[in-house]
C-alpha positions as CSV (number, residue, x, y, z in Angstrom):
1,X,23.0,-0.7,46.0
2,X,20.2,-0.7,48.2
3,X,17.9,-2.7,45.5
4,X,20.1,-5.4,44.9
5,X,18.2,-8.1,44.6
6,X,14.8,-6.1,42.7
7,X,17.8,-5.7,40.8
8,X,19.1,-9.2,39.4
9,X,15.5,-9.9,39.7
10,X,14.6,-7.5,37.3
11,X,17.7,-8.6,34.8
12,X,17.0,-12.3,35.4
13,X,13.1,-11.8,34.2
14,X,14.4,-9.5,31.7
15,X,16.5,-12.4,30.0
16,X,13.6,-15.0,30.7
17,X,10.7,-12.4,28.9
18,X,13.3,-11.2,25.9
19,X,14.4,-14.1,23.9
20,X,13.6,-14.3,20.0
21,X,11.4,-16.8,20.4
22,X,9.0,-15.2,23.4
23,X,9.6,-11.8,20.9
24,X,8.1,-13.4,17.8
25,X,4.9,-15.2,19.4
26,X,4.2,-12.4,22.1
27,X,6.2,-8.8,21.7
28,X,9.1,-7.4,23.2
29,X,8.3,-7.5,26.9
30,X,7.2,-3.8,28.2
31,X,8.0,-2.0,31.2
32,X,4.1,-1.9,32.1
33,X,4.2,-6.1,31.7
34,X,7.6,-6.5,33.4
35,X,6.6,-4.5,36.8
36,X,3.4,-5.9,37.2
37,X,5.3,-9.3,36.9
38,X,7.6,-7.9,40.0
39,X,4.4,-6.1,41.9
40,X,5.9,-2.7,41.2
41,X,4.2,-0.1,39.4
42,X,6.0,1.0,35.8
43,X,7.3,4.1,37.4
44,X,8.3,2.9,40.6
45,X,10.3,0.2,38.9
46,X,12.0,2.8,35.9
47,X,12.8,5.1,38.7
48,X,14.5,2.3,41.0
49,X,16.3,0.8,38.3
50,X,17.6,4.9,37.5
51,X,18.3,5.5,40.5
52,X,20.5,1.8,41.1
53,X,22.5,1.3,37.4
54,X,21.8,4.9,36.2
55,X,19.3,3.1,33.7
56,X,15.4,3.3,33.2
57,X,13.4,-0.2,32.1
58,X,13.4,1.0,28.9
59,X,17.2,1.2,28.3
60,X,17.3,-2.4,29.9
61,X,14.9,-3.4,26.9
62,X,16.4,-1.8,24.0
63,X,19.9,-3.1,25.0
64,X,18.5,-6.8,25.3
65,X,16.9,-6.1,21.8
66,X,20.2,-5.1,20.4
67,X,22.0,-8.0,21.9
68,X,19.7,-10.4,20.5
69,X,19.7,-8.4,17.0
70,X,23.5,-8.5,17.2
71,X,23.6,-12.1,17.3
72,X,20.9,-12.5,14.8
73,X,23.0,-10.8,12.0
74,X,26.0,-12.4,13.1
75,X,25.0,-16.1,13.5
76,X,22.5,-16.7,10.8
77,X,22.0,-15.7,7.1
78,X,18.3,-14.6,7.6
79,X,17.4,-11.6,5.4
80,X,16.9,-8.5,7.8
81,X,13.4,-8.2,6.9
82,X,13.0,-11.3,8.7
83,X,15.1,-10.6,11.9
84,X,13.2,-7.3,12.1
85,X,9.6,-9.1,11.9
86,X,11.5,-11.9,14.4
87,X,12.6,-9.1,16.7
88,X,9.1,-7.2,17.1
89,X,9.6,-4.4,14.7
90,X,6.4,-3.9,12.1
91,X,8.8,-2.0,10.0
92,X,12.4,-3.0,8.8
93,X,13.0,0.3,8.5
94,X,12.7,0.8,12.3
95,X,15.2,-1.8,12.8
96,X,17.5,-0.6,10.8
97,X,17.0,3.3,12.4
98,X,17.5,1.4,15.7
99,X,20.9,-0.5,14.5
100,X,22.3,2.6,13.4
101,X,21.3,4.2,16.2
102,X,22.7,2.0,18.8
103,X,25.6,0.9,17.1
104,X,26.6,3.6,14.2
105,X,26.2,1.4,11.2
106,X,23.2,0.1,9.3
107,X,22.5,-4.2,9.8
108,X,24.1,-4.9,6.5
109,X,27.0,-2.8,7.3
110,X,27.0,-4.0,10.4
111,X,27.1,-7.5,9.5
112,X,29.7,-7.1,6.2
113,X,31.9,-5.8,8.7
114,X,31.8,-8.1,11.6
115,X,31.9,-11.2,8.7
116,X,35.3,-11.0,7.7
């Protein structure tokens, strides 16, 4: 990997910018917000990352979303209305398109079956 470290640096402010809470009061971090943070230009940074782990910004978003929606439906009772609104989405109905998307069953599904 030539771009190791813009790498982990990337992943590191990735996880600092993309927590629930951060989400709620300011929106999912963007690719625009987190390459100006890194003094990289939003294609530079998409391209490098591409190039490196095969992955664009973008994908690097989404799966911190889903991670953090994951554990949302898992570990608390909240209706998924409310981890939608928590997790950026205007609509729960684009949550739940992104759920099944990204992991082939809807949140309640999802959740019924990982609650056993």
């Amino acid at each position: 990997m030539v771009y190791k470290d813009a790498v982990t640096k990337f992943e590191e402010l990735l996880n600092e910018l993309c927590t629930v809470d951060i989400i709620e009061r300011s929106g999912t971090p963007s690719v625009k917000g987190l390459a100006q943070a890194m003094w990289y230009s939003p294609n530079y940074l998409s391209d490098m990352l591409k190039k490196e782990t095969g992955r664009t910004a973008q994908d690097f978003i989404k799966s911190r979303v889903l991670e953090l929606a994951e554990n949302l439906l898992l570990t608390t009772k909240e209706p998924i209305h409310q981890i939608a609104e928590k997790l950026g989405f205007e609509q729960p109905s684009s949550f739940t398109k992104f759920i099944k998307t990204h992991l082939g069953l809807s949140p309640m599904d999802f959740r019924r079956q990982h609650l056993v």
